[in-house]
C-alpha positions in Angstrom: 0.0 0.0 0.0 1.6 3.1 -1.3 -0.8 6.0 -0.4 -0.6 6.8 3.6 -3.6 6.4 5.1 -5.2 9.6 6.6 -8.0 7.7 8.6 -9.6 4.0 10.0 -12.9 3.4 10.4 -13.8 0.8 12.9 -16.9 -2.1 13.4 -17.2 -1.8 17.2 -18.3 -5.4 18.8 -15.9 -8.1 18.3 -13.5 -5.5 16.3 -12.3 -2.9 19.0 -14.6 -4.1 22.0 -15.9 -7.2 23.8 -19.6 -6.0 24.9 -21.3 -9.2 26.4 -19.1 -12.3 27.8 -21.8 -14.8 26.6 -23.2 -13.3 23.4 -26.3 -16.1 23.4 -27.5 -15.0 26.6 -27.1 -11.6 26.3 -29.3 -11.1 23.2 -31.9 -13.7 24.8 -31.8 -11.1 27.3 -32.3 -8.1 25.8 -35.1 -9.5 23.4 -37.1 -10.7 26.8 -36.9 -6.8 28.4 -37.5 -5.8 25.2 -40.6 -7.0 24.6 -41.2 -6.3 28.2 -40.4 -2.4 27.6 -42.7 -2.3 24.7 -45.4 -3.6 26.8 -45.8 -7.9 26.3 -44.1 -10.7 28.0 -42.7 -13.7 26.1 -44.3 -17.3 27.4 -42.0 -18.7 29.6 -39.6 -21.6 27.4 -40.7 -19.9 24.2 -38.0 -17.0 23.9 -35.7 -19.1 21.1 -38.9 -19.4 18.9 -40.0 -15.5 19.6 -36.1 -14.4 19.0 -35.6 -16.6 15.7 -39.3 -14.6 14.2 -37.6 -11.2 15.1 -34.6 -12.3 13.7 -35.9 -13.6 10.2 -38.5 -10.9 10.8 -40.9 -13.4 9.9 -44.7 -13.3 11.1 -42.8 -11.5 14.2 -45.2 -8.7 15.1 -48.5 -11.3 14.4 -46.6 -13.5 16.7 -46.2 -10.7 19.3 -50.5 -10.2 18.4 -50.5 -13.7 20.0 -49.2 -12.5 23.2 -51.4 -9.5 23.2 -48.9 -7.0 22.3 -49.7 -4.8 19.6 -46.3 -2.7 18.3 -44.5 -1.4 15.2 -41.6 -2.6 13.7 -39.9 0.6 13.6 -41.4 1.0 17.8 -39.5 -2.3 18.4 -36.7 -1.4 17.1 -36.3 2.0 18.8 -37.2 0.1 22.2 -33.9 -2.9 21.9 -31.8 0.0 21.0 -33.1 2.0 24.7 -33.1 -1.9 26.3 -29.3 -2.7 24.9 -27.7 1.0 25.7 -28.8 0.7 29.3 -27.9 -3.2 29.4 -24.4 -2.7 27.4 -23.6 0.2 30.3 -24.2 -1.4 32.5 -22.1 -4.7 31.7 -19.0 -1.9 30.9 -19.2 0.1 34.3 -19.3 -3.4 35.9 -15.8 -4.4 33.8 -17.6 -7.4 32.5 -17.0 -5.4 28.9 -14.4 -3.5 27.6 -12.3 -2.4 24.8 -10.1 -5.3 23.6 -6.0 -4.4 24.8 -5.0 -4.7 21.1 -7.3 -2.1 19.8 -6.3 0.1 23.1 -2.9 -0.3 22.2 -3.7 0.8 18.0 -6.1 3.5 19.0 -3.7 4.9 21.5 -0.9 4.5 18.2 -3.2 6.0 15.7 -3.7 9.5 17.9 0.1 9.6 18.1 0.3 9.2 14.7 -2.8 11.5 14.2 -4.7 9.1 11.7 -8.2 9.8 12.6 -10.9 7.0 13.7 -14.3 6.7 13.5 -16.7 3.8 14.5 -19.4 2.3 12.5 -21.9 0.4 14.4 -25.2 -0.7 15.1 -25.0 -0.3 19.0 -25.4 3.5 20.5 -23.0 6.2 20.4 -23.1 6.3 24.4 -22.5 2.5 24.6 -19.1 3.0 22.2 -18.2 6.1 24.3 -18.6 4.6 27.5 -16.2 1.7 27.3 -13.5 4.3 25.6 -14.2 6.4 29.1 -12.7 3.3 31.2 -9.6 4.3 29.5 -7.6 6.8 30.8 -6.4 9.2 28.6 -7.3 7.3 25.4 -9.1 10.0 22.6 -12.6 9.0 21.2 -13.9 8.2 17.8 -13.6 11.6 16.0 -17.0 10.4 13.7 -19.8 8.0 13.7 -22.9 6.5 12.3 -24.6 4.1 15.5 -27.9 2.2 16.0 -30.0 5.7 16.1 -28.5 6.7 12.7 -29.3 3.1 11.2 -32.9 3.7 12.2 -33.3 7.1 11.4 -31.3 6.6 8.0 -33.2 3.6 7.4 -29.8 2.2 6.1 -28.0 -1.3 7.5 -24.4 -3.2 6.7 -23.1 -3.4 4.3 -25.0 -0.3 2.5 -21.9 1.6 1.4 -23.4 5.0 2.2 -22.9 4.1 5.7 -18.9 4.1 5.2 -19.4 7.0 3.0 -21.4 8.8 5.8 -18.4 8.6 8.7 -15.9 9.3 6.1 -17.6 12.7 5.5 -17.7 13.4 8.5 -13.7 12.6 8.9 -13.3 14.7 5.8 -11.1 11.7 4.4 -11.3 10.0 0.9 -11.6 6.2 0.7 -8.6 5.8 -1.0 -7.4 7.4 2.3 -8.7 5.2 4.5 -9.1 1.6 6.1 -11.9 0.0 7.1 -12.0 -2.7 9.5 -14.3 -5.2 10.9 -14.8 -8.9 12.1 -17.5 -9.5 9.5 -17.6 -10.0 6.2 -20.2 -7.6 5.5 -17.9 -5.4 7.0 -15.8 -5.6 4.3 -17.9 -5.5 1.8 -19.2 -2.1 3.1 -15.8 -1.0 2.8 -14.9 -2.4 -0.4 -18.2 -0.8 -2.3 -17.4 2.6 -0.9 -13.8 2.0 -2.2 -11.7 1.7 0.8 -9.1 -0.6 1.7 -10.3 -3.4 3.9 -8.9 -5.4 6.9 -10.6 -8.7 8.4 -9.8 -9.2 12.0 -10.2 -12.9 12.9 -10.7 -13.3 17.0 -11.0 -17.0 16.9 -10.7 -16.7 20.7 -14.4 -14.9 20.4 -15.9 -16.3 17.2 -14.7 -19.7 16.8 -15.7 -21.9 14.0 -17.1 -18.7 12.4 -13.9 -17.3 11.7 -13.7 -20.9 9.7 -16.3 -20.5 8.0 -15.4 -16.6 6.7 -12.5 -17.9 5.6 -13.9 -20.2 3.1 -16.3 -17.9 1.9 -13.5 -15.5 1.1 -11.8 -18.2 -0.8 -14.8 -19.0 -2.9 -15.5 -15.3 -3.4 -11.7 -15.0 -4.5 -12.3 -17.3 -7.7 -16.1 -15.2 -8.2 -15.6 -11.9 -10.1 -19.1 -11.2 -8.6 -18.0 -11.3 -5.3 -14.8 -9.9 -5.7 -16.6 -7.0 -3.0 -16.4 -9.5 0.0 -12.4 -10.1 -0.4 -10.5 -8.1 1.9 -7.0 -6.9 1.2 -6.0 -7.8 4.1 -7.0 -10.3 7.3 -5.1 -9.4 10.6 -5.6 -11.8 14.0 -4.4 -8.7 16.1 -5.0 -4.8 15.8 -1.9 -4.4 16.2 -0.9 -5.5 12.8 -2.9 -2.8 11.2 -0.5 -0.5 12.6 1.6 -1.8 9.2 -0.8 -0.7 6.8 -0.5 2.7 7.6 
C-alpha cells in the first residue's frame, strides 16, 4: 500500500470491543426486556422461537399479536436499541466489557500518529463512548454513524453509504482510508465505498465462524461477482494494522 492512510474506520463489537461475555444469553436477554419495555411478556420456554421470528422478521409482530402485544416494527426497534444501551452500560461500568487491549494499544498508536478513527456500528453512540471512558487518557472516535443513525437513515451493513457517511464526517477519501471489521459484510461495506479493507479474525471470540469466513473469502476469491467481499488484508491482532499505515 503506497498512499498513507489519513484515517480507519472501525466495526465496534468483536473489532475494537468485547460488549457481552456470553453473546447467546445476552441477546436472549435483551429480546425478553424488550418486549417487556414495549409492553408484552414472552411465554415462559418460548423465547428461542419469539427471538428466531424477530430475527428472520418473519410473522414477528403477528406473533407478538398472540401474546397481546400490539407494536410497530420501527417502535420495536427503537425500544432494543433503549433496552441494549442501558444493558451494554451497564455490563461496561461493571468491567464485565471493555475495549479489547489490542485495539487500546492501536487506537492509543493511531492518535500519536494522528490518523483519525471513526466507528461504525449498530449499538449507541453512548454504549461506544462509555467503554472508551474506562480508558484513561485514550481520545474518542472523531465520527460515527450508531444504531439511532441506522434507524433514522433507514440504512444497515453493508450499504456503502454508511462508510461514505463517517468518512464525510472525517473529511477523508476512501482511498485514504481503512476500514475494518470482524465480519464480512464489514468488508464488503468497505470495499463498495472504495476503501481498503482489513478482516480481523478473533477466533478466541468467534470460533468456527472465523472458519467459515475464511472459506467464503476463498470461494469469493475465484467469483468476479463477489470480488466486494475479499479483503486486502486479514489481521488476527489490531496491532498489525499499525503496518498498513
Amino acid at each position: 500500500m503506497a498512499t498513507r492512510m489519513q484515517a480507519v474506520i472501525f466495526d465496534n463489537d468483536n473489532t475494537i470491543a468485547k460488549i457481552y461475555p456470553n453473546p447467546k444469553i445476552y441477546w436472549k436477554d435483551v429480546f425478553v426486556k424488550t418486549v417487556e419495555e414495549c409492553g408484552g411478556s414472552v411465554p415462559k420456554g418460548r423465547e428461542e422461537e419469539y427471538m428466531l421470528s424477530y430475527f428472520t422478521n418473519k410473522g414477528f409482530l403477528e406473533k407478538l399479536e398472540t401474546i397481546g402485544l400490539k407494536t410497530t416494527w420501527a417502535h420495536f426497534q427503537k425500544a432494543k436499541g433503549v433496552v441494549d444501551e442501558r444493558e451494554r452500560v451497564r455490563y461496561i461500568r461493571a468491567g464485565s466489557s471493555k475495549l479489547f487491549p489490542d485495539a487500546v494499544a492501536l487506537l492509543r498508536a493511531l492518535g500519536e500518529k494522528r490518523v483519525k478513527y471513526g466507528v461504525a456500528t449498530f449499538t449507541t453512540k453512548t454504549v461506544v463512548l462509555e467503554a472508551f471512558k474506562q480508558v484513561p487518557g485514550l481520545l474518542p472516535p472523531d465520527a460515527f454513524f450508531d444504531w439511532n443513525d441506522s434507524l433514522r437513515d433507514r440504512l444497515e451493513k453493508p450499504d456503502p453509504r454508511i462508510a461514505k457517511i463517517v468518512l464525510e464526517k472525517l473529511r477523508v477519501s476512501p482511498k485514504r482510508a481503512l476500514m475494518v471489521g470482524d465480519r464480512l459484510t464489514d468488508v464488503q461495506m468497505g470495499n463498495m465505498a472504495g476503501m481498503w479493507t482489513v478482516l480481523v479474525k478473533r477466533r478466541a471470540e468467534d470460533g468456527d465462524l472465523v472458519g467459515q469466513m475464511e472459506r467464503e473469502i476463498e470461494t469469493a476469491r475465484r467469483d468476479p461477482e463477489m470480488s466486494h467481499r475479499v479483503p486486502d488484508y486479514q489481521v488476527t491482532d489490531l496491532r498489525q494494522v499499525l503496518d498498513l499505515l
